[in-house]
N, C-alpha and C positions, 0 to 999 in steps of 0.2 A: 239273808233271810234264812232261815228255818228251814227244816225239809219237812213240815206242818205248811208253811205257807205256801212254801210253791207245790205242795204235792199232788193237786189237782189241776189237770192238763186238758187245752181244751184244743179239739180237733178242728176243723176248719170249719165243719157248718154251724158248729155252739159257734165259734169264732163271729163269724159270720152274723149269728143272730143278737150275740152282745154289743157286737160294737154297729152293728148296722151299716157295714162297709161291704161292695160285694169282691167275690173273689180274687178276683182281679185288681179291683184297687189296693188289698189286703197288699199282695204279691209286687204292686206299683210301689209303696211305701217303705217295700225292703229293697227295693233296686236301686243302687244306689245311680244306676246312669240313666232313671227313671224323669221327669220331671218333678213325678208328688212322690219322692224322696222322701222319708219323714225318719233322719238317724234317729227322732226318739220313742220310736214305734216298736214294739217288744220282738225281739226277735225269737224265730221259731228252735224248738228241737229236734233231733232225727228220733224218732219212734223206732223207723224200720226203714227197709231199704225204697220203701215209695212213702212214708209216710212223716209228719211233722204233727208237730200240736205248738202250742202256748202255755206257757204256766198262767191261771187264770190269776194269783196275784200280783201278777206284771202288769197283764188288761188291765185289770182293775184300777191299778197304779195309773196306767197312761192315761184311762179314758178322766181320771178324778183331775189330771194333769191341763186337761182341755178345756178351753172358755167357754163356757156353759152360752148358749144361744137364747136369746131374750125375745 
């Protein structure tokens, strides 16, 4: 990818309100000794020394990745 495409990062509550997961399940899907384990869930960046975000066309990518619910 481009540093155009990933260059907008999204923090945890955008996160949160795009993918409609809450915080906790977000954090469940990257654990890998989790149950709802999901390797193909976008993994975070470190921002700062408490902080992480998403490159928003990763989401983008995963959620288009998901069987749409009828």
């Amino acid at each position: 990818m481009s540093a155009n495409t990933r260059s907008k990062v999204l923090r945890l509550k955008r996160m949160k309100e795009k993918t409609g997961i809450s915080g906790s399940s977000i954090y469940n899907k990257l654990n890998p000794r989790s149950k709802y384990y999901d390797a193909t869930f976008p993994k975070p960046i470190r921002l700062g020394l408490g902080a992480v975000g998403w490159f928003e066309a990763e989401v983008d990518a995963w959620l288009a990745s998901r069987p749409q619910a009828s």
